[in-house]
Every structure is written in structure tokens, then in C-alpha cells.
N, C-alpha and C positions, 0 to 999 in steps of 0.2 A: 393610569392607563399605560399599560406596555407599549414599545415600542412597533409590538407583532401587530397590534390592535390598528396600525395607522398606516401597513402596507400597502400600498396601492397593487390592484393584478399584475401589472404589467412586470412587477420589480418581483417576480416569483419564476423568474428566466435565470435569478442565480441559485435555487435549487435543482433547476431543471439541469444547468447545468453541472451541479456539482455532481446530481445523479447519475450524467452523462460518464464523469472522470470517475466516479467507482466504477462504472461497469467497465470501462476500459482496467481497470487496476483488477478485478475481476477475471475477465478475461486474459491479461498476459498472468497473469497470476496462473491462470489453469494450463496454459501453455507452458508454462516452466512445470510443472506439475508433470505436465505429459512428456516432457524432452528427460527428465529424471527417472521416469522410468521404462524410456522404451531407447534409453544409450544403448551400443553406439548409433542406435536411428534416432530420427527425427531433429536432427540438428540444423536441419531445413528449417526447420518452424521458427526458427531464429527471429527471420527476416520479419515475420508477422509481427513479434514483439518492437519490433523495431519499429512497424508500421506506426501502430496503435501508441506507441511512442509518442513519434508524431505529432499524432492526431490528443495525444493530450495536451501536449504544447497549444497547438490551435484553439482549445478550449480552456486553458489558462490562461489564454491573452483575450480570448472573448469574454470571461468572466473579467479581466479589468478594465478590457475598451468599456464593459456595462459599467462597472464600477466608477469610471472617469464621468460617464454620462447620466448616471441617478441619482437624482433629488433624492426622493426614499428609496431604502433599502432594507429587505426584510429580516438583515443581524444590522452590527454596527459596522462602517466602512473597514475598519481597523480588523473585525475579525474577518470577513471575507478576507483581506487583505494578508489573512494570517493559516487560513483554512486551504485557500487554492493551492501557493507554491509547496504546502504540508503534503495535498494530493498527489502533485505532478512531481514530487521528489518520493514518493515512495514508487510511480511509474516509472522514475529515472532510474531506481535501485534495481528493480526489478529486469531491467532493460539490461544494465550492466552483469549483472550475476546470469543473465542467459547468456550472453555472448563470451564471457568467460569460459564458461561450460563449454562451449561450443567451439570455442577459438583455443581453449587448453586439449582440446581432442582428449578427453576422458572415453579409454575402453571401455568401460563397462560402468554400471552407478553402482551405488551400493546404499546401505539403509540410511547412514544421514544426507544425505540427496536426497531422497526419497521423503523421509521426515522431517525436512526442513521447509521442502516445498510443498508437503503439505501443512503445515503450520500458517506456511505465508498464503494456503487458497484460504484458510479455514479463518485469518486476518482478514482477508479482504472480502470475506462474507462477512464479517463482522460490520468493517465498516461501512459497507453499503449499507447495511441495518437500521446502523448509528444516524448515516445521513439524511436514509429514508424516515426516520421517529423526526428527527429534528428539526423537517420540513413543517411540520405543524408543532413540534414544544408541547403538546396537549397530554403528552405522554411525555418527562423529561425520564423518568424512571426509565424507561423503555432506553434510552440513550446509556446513560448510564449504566445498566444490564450490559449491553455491547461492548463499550470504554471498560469494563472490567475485565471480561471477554477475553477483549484487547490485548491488556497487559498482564493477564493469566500467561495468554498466548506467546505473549514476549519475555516471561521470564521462564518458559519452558522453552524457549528458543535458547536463553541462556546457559539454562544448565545442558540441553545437548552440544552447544558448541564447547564450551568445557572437557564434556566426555567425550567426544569426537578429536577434539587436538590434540589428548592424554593416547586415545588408540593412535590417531597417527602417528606417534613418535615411538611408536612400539614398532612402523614397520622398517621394512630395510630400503624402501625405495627414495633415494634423496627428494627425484625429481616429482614425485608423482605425489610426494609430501608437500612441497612448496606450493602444487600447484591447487591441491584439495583445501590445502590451509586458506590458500589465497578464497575460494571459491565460497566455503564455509563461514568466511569473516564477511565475503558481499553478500552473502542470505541473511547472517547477524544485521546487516547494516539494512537491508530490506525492513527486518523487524524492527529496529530501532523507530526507524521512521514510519513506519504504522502503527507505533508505540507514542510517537509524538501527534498526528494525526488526533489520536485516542484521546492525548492532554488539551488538544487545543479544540476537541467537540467539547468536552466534560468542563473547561473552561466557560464556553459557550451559555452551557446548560445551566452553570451555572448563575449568569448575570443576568437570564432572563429568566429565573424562577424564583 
């Protein structure tokens, strides 16, 4: 018998949860989305990533007060334990690379801002996906589908940041290079870690099938 097999209802508050912290990474996710392409506006909306920030924090520490207080738990402690702060650091990334943007006062965007952020909406659909199939495991395939997704997505992040650092040093502007370079390597770093998210579902996936 599985582990899943021996859930009690009550201990199904840490998918709801974790459901909770995709959609938030969803959401600032489409918010940097939209601050990329409507520079030099909307760098207001800042403040809202910041919010929702927040508000992941609050739901990474209610998924381990649960965790401190459950008998059963619907993975094993170790991988909640492994899955939440994976979340709430790809929100952190996300948080960071907006206020960058915002705080380097970029005039205008241009196409890797643009393609980058959308990568990271088209990631954080992904992983909602992922978390939503792996609330029931009845579909691990379906997981896995996503988690490849995933790292499709983050090696297409690689090769643009590549290409983009080779134009930058093509142009003449010192300062507007340091500060793009800077900006482009916090989106990489976004990817990275919904690239890791991606290993520690497919992990998952795989000890319970």
C-alpha cells in the first residue's frame, strides 16, 4: 500500500496550499509580464509583487506550522519540507528581477525583457500544472509532461541569456549594459529555480510510483 492510500482528509490542506503558492508565482509571474512590456509605464505594479511576496511567505510558514502538527501527511515530511521553500524562492526571484526593473529605471523594454518574461509566465503555468496532476499521482505521466515543459523552458532561457549578453556588449552604453546584464541574469536566476521546483516534483513522482 502507498503511502497516498493512508491520507487522512484533513492532511490534504498541503496541496491546497501549495495550490495557493502557484497561483501566487502565477500571478507575479504575469505582472512582470506586464511591467516588460508596457516600460517606461507600469512600474507601479511593482508594489503588488511585492505584496503577494508577502503573502507567500505567510503560506510557506502555514505549510510548515501544518507540517510541525501532522501525524499523516499526503508526500513524505522531507519532501513537503523540500517542495515549499523551492516555491517561495522562485516568488522571491521573481520579486527581485521586478524591482530591479523598476528601481534601474529602464526607458524603454526591448525583446529579451519581453521573452524572458514571458518564459517565466509560460514556467509558472507549467508548474501549476505539475502541482495540480500531483495532488492525486493517478496521472504521474501528466507531472512529468510539465517537469519537462519545465526544463525545455529553462534551457531556452539559457540559450537567450547567451544571446542577449553577446548583443549587449555590441552596444556603446556602459551604464545601461551593467544594468540590463544585471537584470537578465535575475530572470536566469528566476528560471533556475522553477528549473529546480521541476527536479524536486519529478523526484516526487518518482518515489511514489
Amino acid at each position: 500500500m502507498r503511502i497516498r492510500d493512508l491520507i487522512l482528509p484533513e492532511d490534504k490542506i498541503f496541496f491546497t496550499l501549495f495550490k495557493e503558492m502557484t497561483e501566487k508565482i502565477a500571478e507575479a509571474s504575469s505582472i512582470l509580464n506586464e511591467i516588460t512590456h508596457e516600460l517606461p509605464e507600469g512600474t507601479e505594479k511593482a508594489h503588488k509583487v511585492r505584496q503577494i511576496e508577502h503573502l507567500g511567505d505567510e503560506i510557506t510558514k502555514k505549510i510548515f506550522d501544518q507540517l510541525n502538527e501532522s501525524l499523516i501527511t499526503p508526500l513524505e515530511p522531507d519532501e513537503i519540507a523540500r517542495l515549499a521553500p523551492a516555491f517561495d524562492d522562485v516568488l522571491d526571484k521573481i520579486d527581485w528581477v521586478t524591482h530591479q526593473i523598476c528601481n534601474y529605471g529602464i526607458p524603454v523594454s526591448n525583446d529579451v525583457l519581453k521573452e524572458y518574461s514571458y518564459l517565466i509566465l509560460l514556467s509558472s503555468t507549467e508548474i501549476s500544472l505539475a502541482v495540480e496532476s500531483l495532488s492525486t499521482l493517478k496521472n504521474p505521466d501528466a507531472v512529468k509532461t510539465h517537469v519537462v515543459e519545465i526544463s525545455r523552458l529553462y534551457n531556452l532561457s539559457n540559450e537567450l541569456l547567451s544571446r542577449a549578453i553577446l548583443e549587449l556588449f555590441k552596444t556603446q552604453d556602459l551604464l545601461m549594459i551593467i544594468k540590463l546584464k544585471d537584470i537578465y541574469e535575475g530572470m536566469a536566476k528566476v528560471m533556475e529555480k522553477s528549473n529546480d521546483v521541476g527536479h524536486a516534483l519529478i523526484d516526487i513522482v518518482m518515489s511514489h510510483t
